[in-house]
C-alpha positions in Angstrom: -33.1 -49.4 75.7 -33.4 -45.2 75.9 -31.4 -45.9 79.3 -28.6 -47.5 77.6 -28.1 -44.9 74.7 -27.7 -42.4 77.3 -25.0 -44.4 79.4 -23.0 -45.5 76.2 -23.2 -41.2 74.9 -21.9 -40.7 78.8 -18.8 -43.0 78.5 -18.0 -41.7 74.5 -18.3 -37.9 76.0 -15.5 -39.1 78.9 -13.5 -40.9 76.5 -13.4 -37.7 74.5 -12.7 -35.4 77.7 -10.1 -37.8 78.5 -8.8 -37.6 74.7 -8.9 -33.7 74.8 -7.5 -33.2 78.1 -4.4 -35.3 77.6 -3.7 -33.5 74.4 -3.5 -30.5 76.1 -1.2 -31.6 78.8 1.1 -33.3 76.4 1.4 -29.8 74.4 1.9 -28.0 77.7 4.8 -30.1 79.1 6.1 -30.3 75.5 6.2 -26.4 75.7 7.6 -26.4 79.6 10.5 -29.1 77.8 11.5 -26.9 75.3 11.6 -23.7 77.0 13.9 -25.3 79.7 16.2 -27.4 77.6 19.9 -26.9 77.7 21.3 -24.5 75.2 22.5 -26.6 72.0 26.4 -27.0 72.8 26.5 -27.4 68.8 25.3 -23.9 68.0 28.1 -21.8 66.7 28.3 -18.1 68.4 30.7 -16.6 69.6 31.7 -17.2 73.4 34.8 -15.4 74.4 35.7 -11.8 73.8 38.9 -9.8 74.8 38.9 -6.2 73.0 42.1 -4.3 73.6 42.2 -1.4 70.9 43.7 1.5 72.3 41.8 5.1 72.3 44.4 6.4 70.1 43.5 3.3 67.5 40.1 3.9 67.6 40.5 7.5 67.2 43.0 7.0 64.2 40.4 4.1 63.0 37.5 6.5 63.4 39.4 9.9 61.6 39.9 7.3 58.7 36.0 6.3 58.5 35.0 10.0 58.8 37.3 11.0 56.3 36.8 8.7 53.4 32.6 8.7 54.3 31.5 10.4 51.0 34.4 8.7 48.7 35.5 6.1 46.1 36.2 4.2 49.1 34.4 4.4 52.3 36.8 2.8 55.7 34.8 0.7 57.5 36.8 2.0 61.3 35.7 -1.7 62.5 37.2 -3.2 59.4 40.3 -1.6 60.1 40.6 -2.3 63.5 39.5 -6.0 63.1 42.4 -6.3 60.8 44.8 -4.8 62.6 43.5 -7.9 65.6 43.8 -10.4 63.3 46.9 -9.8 62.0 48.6 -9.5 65.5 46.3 -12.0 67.2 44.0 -9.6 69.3 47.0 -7.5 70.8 48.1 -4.0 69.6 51.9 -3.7 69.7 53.6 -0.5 69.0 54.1 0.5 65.5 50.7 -0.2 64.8 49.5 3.3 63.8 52.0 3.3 60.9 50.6 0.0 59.6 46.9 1.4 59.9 47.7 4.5 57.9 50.0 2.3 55.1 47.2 -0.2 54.7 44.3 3.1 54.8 46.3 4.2 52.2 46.8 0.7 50.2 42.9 0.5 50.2 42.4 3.9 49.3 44.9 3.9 45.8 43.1 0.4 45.0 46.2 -1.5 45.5 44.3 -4.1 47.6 40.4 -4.3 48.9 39.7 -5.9 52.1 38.2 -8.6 50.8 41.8 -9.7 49.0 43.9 -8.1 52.1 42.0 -10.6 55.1 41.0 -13.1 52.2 44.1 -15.7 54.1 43.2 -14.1 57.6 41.9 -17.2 59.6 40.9 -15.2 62.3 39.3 -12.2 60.5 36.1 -13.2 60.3 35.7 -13.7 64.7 37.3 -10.0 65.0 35.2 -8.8 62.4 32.0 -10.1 64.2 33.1 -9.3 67.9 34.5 -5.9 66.9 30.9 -5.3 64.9 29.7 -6.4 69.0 30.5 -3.9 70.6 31.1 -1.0 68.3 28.3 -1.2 66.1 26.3 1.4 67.4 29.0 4.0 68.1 28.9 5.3 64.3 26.7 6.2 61.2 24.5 9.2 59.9 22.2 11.4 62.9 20.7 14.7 62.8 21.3 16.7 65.8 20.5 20.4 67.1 23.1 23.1 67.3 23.3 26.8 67.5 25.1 28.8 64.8 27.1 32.3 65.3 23.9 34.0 66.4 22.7 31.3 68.6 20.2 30.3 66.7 19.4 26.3 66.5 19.5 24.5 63.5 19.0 20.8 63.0 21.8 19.6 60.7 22.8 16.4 59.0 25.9 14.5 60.4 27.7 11.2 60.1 30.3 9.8 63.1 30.1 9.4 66.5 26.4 9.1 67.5 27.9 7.5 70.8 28.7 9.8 73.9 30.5 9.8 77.1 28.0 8.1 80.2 29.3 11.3 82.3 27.2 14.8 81.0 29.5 17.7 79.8 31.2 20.5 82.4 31.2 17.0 85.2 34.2 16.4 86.7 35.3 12.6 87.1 38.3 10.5 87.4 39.0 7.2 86.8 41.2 4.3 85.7 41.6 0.8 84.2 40.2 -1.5 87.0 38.4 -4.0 84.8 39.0 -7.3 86.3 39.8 -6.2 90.3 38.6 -8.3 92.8 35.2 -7.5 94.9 34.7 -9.5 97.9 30.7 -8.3 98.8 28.3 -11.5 98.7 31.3 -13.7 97.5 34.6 -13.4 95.4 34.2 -11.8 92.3 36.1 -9.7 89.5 35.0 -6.7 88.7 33.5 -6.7 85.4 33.0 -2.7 84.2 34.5 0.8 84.8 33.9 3.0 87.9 34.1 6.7 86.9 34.0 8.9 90.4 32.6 12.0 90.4 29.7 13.7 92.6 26.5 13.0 94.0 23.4 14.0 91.2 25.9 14.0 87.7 24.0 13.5 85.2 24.5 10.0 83.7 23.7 9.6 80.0 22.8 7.0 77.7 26.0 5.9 75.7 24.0 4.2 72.8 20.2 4.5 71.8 18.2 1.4 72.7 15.6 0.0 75.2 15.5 -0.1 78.7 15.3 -3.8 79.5 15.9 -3.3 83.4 15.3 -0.9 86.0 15.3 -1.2 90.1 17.3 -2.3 92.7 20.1 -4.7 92.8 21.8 -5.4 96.1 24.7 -5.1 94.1 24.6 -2.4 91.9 21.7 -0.9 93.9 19.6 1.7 92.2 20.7 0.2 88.9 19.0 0.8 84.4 20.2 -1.9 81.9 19.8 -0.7 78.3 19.9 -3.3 75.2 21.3 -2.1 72.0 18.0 -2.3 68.9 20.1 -5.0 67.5 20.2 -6.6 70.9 24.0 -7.5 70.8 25.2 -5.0 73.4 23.7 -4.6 77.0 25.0 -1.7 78.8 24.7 -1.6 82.9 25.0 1.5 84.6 24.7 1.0 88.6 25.3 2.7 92.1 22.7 5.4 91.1 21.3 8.4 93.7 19.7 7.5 96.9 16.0 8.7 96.8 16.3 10.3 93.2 18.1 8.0 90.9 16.4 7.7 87.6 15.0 10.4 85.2 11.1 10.1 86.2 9.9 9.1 82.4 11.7 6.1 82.4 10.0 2.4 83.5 11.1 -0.6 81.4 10.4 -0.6 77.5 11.4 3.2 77.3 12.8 3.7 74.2 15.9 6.3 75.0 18.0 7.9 72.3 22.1 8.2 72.9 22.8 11.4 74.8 20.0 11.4 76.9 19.8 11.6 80.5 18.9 8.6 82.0 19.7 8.6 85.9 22.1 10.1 88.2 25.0 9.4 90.0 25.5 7.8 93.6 26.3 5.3 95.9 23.7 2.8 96.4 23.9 -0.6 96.5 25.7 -3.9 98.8 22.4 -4.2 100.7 19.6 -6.4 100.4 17.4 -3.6 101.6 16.5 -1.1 98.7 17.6 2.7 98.6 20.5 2.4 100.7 24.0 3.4 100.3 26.7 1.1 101.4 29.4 1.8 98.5 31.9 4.6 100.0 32.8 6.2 97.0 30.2 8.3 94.8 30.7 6.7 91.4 28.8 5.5 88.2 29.8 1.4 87.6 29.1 1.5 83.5 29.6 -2.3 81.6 29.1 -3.6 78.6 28.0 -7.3 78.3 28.2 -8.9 74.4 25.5 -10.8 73.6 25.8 -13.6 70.2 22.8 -16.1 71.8 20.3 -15.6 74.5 21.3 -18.3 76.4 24.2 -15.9 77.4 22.5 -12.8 78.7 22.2 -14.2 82.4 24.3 -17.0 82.9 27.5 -18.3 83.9 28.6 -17.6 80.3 28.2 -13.9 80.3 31.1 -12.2 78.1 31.6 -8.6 79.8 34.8 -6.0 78.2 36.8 -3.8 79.6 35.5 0.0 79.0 38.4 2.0 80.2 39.4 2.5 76.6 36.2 2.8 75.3 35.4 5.4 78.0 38.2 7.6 76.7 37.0 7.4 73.2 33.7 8.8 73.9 35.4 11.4 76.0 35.4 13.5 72.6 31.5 13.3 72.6 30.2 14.3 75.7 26.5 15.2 76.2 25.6 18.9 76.9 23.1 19.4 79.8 20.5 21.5 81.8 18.4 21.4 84.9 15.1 22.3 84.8 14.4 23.9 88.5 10.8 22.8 88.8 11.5 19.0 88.4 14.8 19.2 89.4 15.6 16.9 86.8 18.4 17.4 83.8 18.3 17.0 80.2 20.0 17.4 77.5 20.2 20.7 75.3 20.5 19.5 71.7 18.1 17.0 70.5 19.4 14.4 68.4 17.6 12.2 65.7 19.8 8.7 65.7 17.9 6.8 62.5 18.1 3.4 64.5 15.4 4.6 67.0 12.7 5.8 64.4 13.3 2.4 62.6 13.0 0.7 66.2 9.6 2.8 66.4 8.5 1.7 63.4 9.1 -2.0 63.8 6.9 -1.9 67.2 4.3 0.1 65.2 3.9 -2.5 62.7 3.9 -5.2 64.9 1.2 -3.9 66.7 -0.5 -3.7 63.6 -0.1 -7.4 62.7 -1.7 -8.3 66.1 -4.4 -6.4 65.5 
């Protein structure tokens, strides 16, 4: 009888093993079936971007932005320009300029808002969000370091351009539009960034402050940093970096890095399978910017890349100060800036760390 209580408690405690176990097996390949499920075709984001504002549109944008910061009515310089897209579906025809300052001025008197003036605009709305893609960390309020009539340094309180030039101040480069040229290394592709050629070792600075999400070789882009944008729509790429020294030595993935900062330096790596190897003739930094609306494009065959080579000769008017400090041979930058989204990107890792605990 006690023999038969213990077999019957056996068979109840493998029924309930059995129970258990599948349970956990069904929640794990439930887990492995929705982390590898096709994106949802039905989602609405954005897929497709073409941005062809010129430098002088941005500039004229951007003048109008700064100028009307601390009035009646603040310019939104992405408003503007998404506008002046949707009225003239995406292109920028001459003439232009004059239609910017009348309707500047239209907004400005109160004749119109921008609410009323794209209310019948069916496109406004897609410019307005791609244009917000990949300016929207280019402008807003910073504090930054400069030196007065007696050289002193002051911190002082700024709104505009928080943005700068990837190639450091007093660097020679040259370069031109070549978005979209054909590259034949591994297997036909277009080229999707902006080659700026300069010397070995110029500093190469962060455009935007973010994260570095990427950092290492690439047989491609060879000694190669990828930095996301805080609000995770922008990814910029910079590539080709130094043989042997290519990075600023603080930097591993995670670093928080504020625009203006020198990240890496310039080289020719890259088009090898082996690391630290140059196989690109020309010394030059490959920048690009890839727009990101859904995760599902980041690395895919759906990745929406821009053409910089206007946007490069915007930031021209913000280039990055530097020096080298002889003991580490590395360079950095002179005046320290405060850009608000990186203490608030700070703070939001702070306070998550504090809900895990």
């Amino acid at each position: 009888m006690q023999k038969r209580k213990w077999i019957r408690r056996g068979i109840l405690a493998e029924c309930l093993l059995l129970v258990v176990t599948g349970v956990f097996y069904f929640r794990q390949e439930l887990r492995v079936t929705q982390t590898n499920a096709e994106p949802d075709e039905k989602k609405e984001y954005i897929r497709w971007v073409e941005f062809y504002p010129t430098e002088e549109l941005m500039t004229q944008a951007y003048r109008l932005d700064v100028e009307t910061y601390d009035k009646p009515v603040h310019l939104c310089w992405i408003d503007l320009l998404a506008w002046l897209a949707a009225k003239h579906g995406g292109e920028f025809p001459s003439g232009c300029a004059g239609e910017l300052d009348e309707f500047a001025e239209q907004l400005k008197n109160g004749e119109t808002t921008m609410e009323k003036a794209t209310a019948d605009m069916k496109y406004y709305s897609y410019y307005r969000e791609a244009y917000e893609a990949v300016l929207g960390g280019f402008v807003g309020e910073y504090r930054i370091q400069c030196a007065d009539e007696a050289g002193k340094v002051q911190w002082k309180d700024c709104y505009g351009i928080k943005a700068f030039s990837p190639i450091a101040k007093g660097f020679y480069y040259n370069d031109y539009d070549d978005f979209g040229a054909s590259r034949s290394y591994g297997y036909a592709r277009p080229h999707l960034g902006h080659d700026m050629m300069g010397q070995i070792g110029t500093p190469i600075i962060a455009i935007e402050s973010g994260y570095v999400e990427a950092l290492g070789w690439n047989q491609y882009g060879g000694w190669r940093i990828g930095i996301r944008s805080f609000d995770k729509k922008r990814y910029y790429y910079y590539a080709h970096l130094r043989q042997n020294f290519p990075y600023n030595k603080q930097l591993k993935e995670g670093s928080v890095v504020t625009a203006g900062d020198v990240i890496g330096y310039m080289g020719h790596t890259g088009y090898s399978s082996r690391e630290n190897v140059n196989n690109i003739k020309t010394t030059h930094l490959h920048w690009g910017l890839q727009l990101i609306f859904d995760e599902t494009q980041k690395d895919s065959n759906n990745e929406i890349w821009v053409d910089c080579y206007q946007l490069t000769r915007f930031l021209y008017k913000n280039r990055c100060e530097t020096q080298k400090e002889e003991s580490t041979k590395e360079w950095h930058r002179i005046y320290q800036m405060e850009d608000p989204a990186v203490e608030e990107y700070k703070r939001g890792i702070l306070s998550r760390q504090g809900l895990m605990r």
